[in-house]
MIBAKOL-911013 format. One record per atom (N, C-alpha, C, O): residue in one letter; x, y, z. Coordinates in Angstrom, 3 decimals. Example, Ala and Ser with C-alpha at 12.3 -4.5 7.8 and 13.67 -1.06 7.14 Angstrom:
! MIBAKOL-911013
+------+----------+----------+----------+
| code |       c1 |       c2 |       c3 |
+------+----------+----------+----------+
|    a |   13.190 |   -5.690 |    7.800 |
|    a |   12.300 |   -4.500 |    7.800 |
|    a |   13.200 |   -3.300 |    7.800 |
|    a |   14.236 |   -3.319 |    8.465 |
|    s |   12.850 |   -2.250 |    7.080 |
|    s |   13.670 |   -1.060 |    7.140 |
|    s |   12.900 |    0.030 |    7.870 |
|    s |   13.409 |    1.138 |    8.039 |
+------+----------+----------+----------+
! end
This chain:
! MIBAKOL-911013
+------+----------+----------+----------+
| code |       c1 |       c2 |       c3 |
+------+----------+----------+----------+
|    x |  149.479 |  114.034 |   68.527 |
|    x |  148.323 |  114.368 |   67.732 |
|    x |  148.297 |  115.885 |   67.566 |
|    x |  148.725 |  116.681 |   68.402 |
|    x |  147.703 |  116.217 |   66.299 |
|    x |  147.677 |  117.685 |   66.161 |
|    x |  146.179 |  118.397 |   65.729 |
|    x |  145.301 |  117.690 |   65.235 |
|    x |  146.028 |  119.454 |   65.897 |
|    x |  144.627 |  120.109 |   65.230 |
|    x |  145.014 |  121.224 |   64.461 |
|    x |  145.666 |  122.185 |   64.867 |
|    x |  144.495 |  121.006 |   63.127 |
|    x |  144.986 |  121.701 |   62.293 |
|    x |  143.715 |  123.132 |   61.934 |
|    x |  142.776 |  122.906 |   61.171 |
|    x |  143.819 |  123.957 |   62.328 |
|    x |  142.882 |  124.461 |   61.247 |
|    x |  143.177 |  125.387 |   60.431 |
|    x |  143.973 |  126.295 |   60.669 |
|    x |  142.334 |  125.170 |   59.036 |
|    x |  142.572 |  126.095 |   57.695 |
|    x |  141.814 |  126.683 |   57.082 |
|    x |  140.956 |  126.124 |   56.399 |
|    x |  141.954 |  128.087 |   57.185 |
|    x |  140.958 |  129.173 |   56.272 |
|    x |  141.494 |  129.452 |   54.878 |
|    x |  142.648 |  129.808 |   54.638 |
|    x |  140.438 |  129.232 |   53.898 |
|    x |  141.050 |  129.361 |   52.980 |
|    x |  139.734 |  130.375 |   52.600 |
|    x |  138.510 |  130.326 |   52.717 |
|    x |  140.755 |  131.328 |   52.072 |
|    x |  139.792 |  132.977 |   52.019 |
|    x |  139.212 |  133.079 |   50.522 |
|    x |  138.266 |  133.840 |   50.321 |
|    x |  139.807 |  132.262 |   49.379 |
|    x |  139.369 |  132.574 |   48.280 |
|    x |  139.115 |  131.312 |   47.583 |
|    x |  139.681 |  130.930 |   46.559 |
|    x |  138.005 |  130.573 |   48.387 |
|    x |  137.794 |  128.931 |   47.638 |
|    x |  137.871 |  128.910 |   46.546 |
|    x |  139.015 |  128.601 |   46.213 |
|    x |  137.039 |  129.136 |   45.490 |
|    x |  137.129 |  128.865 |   44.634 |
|    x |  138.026 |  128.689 |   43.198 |
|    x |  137.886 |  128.049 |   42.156 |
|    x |  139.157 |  129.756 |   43.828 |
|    x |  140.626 |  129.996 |   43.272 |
|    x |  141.356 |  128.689 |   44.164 |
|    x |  142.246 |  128.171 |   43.489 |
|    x |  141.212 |  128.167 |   45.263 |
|    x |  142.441 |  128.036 |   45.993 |
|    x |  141.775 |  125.898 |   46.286 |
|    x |  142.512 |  124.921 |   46.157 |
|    x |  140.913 |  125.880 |   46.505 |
|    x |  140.053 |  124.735 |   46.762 |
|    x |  140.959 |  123.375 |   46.022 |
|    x |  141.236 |  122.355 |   46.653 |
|    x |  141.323 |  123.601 |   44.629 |
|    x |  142.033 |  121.901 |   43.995 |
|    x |  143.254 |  121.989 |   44.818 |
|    x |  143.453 |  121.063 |   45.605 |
|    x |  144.299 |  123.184 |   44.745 |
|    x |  145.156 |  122.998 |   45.176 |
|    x |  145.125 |  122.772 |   46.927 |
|    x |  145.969 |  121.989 |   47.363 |
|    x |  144.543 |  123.178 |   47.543 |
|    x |  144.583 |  122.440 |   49.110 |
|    x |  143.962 |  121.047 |   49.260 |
|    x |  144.295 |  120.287 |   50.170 |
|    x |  143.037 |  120.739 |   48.322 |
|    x |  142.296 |  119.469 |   48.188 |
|    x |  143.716 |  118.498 |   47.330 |
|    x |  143.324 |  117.387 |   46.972 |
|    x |  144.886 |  118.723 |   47.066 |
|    x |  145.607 |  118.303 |   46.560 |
|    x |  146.842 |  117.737 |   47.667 |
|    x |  147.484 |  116.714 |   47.908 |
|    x |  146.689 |  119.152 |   48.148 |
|    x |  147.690 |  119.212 |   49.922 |
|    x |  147.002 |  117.977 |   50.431 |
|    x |  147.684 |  116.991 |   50.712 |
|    x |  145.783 |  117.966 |   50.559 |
|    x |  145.317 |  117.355 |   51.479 |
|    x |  145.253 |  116.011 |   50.927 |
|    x |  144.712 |  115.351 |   51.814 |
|    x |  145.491 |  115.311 |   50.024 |
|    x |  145.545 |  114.117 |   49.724 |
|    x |  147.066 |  113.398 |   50.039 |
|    x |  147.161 |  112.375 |   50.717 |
|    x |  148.082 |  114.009 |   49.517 |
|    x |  149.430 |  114.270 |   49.313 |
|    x |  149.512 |  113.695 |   50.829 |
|    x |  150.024 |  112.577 |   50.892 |
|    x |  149.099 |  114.262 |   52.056 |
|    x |  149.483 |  114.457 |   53.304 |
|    x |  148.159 |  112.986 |   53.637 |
|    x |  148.421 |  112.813 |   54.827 |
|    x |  147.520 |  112.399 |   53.461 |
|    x |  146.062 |  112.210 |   54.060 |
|    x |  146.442 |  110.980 |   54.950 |
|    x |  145.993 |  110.768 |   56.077 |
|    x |  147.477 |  110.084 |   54.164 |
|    x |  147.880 |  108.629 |   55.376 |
|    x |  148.319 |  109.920 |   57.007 |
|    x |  149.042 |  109.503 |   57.913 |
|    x |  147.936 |  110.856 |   57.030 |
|    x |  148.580 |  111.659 |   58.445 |
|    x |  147.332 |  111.878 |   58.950 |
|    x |  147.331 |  112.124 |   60.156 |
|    x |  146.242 |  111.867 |   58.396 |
|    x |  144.789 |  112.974 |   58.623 |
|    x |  144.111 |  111.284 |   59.202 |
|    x |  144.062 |  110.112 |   58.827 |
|    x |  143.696 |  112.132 |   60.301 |
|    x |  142.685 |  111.440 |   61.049 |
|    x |  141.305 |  111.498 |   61.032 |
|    x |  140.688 |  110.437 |   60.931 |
|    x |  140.612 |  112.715 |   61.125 |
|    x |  139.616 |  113.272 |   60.547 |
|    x |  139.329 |  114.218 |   59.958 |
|    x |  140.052 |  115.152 |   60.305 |
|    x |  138.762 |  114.438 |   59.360 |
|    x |  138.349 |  115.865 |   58.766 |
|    x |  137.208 |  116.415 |   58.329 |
|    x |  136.501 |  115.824 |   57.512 |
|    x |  136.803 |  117.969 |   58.970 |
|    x |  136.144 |  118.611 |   59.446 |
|    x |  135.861 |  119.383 |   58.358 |
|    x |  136.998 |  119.552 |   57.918 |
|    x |  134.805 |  120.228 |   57.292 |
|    x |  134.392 |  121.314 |   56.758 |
|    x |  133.152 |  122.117 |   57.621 |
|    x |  132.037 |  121.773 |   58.014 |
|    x |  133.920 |  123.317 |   57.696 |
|    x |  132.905 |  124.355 |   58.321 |
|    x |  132.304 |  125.207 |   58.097 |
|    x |  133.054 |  126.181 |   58.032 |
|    x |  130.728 |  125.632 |   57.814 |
|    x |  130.524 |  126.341 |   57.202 |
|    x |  130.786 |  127.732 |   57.551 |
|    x |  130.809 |  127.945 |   58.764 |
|    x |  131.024 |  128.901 |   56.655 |
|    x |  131.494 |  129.638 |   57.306 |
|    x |  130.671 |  131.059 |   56.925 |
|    x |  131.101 |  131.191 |   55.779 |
|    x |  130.016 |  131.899 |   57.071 |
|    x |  128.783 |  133.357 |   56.429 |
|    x |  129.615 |  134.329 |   55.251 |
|    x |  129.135 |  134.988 |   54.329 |
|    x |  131.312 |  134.106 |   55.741 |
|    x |  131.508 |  134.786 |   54.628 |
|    x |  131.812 |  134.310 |   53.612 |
|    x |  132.576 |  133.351 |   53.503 |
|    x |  131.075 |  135.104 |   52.374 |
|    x |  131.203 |  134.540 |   50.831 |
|    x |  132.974 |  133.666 |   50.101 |
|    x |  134.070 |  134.201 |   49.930 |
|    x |  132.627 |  132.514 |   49.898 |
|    x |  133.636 |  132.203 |   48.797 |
|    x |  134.895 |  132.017 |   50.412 |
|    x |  136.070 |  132.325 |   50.211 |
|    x |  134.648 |  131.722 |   51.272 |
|    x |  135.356 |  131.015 |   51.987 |
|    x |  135.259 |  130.621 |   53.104 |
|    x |  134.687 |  131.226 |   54.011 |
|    x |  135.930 |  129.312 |   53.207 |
|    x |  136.420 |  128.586 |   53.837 |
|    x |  136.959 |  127.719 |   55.066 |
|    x |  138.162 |  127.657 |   55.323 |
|    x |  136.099 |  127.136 |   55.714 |
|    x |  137.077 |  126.086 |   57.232 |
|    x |  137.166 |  125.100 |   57.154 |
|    x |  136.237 |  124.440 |   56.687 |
|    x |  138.579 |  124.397 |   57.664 |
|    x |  138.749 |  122.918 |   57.701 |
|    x |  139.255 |  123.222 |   59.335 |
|    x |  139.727 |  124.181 |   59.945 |
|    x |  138.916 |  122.012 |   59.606 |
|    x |  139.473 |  121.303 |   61.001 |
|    x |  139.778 |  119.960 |   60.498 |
|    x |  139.068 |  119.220 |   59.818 |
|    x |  141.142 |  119.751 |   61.023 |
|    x |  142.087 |  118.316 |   60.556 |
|    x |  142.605 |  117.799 |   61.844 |
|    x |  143.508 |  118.363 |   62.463 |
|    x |  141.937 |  116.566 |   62.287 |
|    x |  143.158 |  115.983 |   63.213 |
|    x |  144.313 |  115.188 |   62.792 |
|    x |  143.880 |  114.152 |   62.288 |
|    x |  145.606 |  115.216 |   62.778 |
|    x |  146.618 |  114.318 |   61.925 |
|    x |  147.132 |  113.836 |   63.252 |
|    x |  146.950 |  114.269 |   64.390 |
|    x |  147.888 |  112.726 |   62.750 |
|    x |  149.127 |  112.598 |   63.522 |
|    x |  150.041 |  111.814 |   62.701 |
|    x |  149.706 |  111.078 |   61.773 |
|    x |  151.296 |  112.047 |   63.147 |
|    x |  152.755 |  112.130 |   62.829 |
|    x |  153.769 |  113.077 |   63.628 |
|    x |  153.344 |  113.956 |   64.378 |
|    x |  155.212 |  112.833 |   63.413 |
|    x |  155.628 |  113.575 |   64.082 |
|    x |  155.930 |  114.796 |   63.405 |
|    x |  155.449 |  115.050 |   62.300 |
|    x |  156.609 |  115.469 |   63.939 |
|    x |  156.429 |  116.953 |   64.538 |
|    x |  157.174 |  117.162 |   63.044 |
|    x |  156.396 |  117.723 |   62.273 |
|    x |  158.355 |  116.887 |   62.490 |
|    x |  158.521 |  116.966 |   61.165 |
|    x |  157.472 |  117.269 |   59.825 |
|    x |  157.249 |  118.125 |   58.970 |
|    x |  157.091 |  116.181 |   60.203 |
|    x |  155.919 |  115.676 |   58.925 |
|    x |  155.101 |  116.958 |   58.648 |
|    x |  155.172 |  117.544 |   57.568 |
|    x |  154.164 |  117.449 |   59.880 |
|    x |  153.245 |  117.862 |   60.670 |
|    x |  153.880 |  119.609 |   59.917 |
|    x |  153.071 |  120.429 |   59.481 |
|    x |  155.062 |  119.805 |   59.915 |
|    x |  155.313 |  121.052 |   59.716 |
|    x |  156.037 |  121.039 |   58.352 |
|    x |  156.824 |  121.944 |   58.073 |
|    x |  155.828 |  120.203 |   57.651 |
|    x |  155.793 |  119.768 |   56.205 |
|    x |  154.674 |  120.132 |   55.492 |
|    x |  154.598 |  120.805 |   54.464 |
|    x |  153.472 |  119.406 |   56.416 |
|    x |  151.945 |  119.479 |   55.639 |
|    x |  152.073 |  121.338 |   55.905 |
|    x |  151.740 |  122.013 |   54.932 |
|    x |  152.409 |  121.892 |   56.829 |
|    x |  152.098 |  123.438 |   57.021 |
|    x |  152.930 |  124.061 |   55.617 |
|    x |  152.304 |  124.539 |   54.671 |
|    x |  153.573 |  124.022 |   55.631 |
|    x |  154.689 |  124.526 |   54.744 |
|    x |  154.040 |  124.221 |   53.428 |
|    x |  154.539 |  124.899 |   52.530 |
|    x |  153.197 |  123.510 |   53.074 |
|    x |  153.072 |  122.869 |   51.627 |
|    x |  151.606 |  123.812 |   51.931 |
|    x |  151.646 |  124.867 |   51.298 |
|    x |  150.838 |  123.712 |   52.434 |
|    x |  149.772 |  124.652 |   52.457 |
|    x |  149.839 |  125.785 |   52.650 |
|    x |  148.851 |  126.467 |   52.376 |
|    x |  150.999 |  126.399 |   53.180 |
|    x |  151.041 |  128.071 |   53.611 |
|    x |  151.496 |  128.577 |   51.731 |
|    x |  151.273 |  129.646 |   51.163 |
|    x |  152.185 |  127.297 |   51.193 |
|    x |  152.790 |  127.949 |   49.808 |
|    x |  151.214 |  128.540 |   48.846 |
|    x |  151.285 |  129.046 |   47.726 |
|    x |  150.084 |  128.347 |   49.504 |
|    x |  149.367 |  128.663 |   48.661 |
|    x |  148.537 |  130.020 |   48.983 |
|    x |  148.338 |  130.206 |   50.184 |
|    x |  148.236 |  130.594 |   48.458 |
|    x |  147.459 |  132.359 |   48.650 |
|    x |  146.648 |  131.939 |   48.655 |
|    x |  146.045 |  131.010 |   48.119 |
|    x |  146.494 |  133.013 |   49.668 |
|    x |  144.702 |  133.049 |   50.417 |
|    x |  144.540 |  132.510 |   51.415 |
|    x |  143.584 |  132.801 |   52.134 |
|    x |  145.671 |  131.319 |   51.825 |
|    x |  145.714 |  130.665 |   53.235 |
|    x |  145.785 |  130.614 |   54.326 |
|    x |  146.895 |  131.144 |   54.278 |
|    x |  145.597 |  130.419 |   55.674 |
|    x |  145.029 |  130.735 |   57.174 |
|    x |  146.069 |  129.478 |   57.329 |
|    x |  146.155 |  128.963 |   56.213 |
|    x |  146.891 |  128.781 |   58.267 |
|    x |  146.918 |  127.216 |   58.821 |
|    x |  147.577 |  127.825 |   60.194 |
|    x |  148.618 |  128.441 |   60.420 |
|    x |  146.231 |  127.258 |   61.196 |
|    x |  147.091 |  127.661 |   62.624 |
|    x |  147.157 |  125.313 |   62.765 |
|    x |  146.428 |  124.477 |   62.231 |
|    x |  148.094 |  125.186 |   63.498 |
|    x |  148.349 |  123.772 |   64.377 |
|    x |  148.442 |  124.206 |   65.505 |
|    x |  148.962 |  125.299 |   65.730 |
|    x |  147.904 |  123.353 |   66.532 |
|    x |  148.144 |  122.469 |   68.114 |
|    x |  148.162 |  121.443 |   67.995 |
|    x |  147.604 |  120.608 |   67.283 |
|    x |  149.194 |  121.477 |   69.108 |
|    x |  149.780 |  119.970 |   69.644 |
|    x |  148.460 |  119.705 |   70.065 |
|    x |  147.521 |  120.437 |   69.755 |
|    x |  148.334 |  118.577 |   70.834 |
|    x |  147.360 |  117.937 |   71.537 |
|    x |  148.270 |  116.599 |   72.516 |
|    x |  147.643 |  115.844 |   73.259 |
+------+----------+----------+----------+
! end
């Protein structure tokens, strides 16, 4: 199992395309978390997925391709 979390610094530019990631990837996503966050126009997710360790650094890779993006993972 993993915990994903993702700042995305410029929502409103960046929001379809991670909401796109995040479908693409979602048979992996276990739950998912929006956080509110004080600073303007962005962004927290908390994602629990699981899959293996491949997959897992697939979904990273497909979300880091986008600007403005934060994605730290832990194992669990």
């Amino acid at each position: 199992m993993y915990i994903i979390s993702i700042v995305i610094e410029e929502r409103t530019k960046e929001a379809v395309r991670v909401q796109e990631v995040l479908t693409k990837f979602g048979n992996n996503i276990i739950s998912r978390l929006g956080l509110h966050n004080p600073e303007p126009n962005e962004n927290d997710i908390i994602i629990v997925a699981y899959n293996n360790k491949s997959t897992i650094e697939d979904f990273r890779k497909e979300l880091e391709e986008i600007k403005n993006i934060r994605v730290n993972i832990m194992e669990a």
